[in-house]
C-alpha positions as a Python dict, from the first residue, in 0.01 Angstrom:
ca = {
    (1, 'X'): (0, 0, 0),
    (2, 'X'): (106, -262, -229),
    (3, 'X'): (498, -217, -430),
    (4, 'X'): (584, -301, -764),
    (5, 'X'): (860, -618, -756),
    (6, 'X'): (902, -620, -1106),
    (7, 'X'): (980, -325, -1365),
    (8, 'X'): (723, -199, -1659),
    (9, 'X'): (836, -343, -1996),
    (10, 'X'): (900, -25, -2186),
    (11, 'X'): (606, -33, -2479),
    (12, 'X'): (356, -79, -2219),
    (13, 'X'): (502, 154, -2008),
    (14, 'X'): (521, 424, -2210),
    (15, 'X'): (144, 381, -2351),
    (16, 'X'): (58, 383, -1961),
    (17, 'X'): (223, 736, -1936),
    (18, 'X'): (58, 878, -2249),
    (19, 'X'): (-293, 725, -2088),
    (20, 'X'): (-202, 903, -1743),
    (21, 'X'): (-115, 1246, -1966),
    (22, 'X'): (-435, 1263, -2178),
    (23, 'X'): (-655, 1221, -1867),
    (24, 'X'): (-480, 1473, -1679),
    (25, 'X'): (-580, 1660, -1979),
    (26, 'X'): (-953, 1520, -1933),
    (27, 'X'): (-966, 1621, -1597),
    (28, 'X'): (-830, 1963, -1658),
    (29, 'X'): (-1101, 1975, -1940),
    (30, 'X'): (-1398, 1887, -1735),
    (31, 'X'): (-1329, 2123, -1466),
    (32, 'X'): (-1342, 2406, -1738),
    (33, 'X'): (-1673, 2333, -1782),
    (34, 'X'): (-1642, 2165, -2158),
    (35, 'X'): (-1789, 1801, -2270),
    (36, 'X'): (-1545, 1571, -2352),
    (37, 'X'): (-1552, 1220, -2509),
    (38, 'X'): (-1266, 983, -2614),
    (39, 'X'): (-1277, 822, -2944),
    (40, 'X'): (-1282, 401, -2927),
    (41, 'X'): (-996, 419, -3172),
    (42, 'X'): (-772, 665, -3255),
    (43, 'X'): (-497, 552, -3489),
    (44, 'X'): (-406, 744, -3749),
    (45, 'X'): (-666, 1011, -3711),
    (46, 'X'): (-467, 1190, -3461),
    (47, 'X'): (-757, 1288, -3260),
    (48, 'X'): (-692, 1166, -2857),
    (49, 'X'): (-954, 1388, -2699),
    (50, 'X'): (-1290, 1542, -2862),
    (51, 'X'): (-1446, 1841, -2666),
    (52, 'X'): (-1731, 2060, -2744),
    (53, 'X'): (-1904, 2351, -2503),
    (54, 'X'): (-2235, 2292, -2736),
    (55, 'X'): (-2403, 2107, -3012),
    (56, 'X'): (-2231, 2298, -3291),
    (57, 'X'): (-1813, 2332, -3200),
    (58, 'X'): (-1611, 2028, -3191),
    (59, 'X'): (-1295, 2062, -3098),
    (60, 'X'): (-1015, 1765, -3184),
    (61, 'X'): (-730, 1728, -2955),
    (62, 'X'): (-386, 1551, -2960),
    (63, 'X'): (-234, 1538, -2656),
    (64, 'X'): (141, 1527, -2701),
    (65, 'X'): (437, 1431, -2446),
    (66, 'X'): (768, 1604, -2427),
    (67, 'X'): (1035, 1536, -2162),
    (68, 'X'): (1244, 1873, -2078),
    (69, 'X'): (1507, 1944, -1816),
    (70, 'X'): (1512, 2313, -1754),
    (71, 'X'): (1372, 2604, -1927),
    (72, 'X'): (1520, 2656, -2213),
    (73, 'X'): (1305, 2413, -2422),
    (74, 'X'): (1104, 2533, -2728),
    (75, 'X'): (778, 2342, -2843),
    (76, 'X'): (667, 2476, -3198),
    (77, 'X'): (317, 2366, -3298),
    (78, 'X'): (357, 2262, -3657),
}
């Protein structure tokens, strides 16, 4: 198994993590049973994933990252 020698610069790294997030997501998706496509480009159109479960209901989804210790954190959807 080959080891990392050098450390992740941290813009890159942290667009690797979001990546590794929103296909968990994907994955978690697919096994559900739903369609789901990723959009070329993103920016500004806050859309990450795009589902449907037909040819009528689209479904946009941002997938968003939060880093907790313990239970006693809140996430309000605004």
């Amino acid at each position: 198994m080959p080891r990392r020698l050098t450390q992740a610069k941290s813009p890159p790294h942290q667009t690797m993590k979001n990546t590794a997030f929103e296909s968990q997501v994907v994955s978690w998706l697919m096994q559900d049973g739903w369609q789901v496509f990723l959009p070329v480009l993103d920016h500004g159109h806050k859309t990450d994933i795009l589902i449907t479960e037909g040819l009528l209901n689209y479904h946009r989804i941002q997938v968003k990252i939060v880093e907790a210790s313990g239970e006693d954190h809140e996430v309000i959807n605004v």
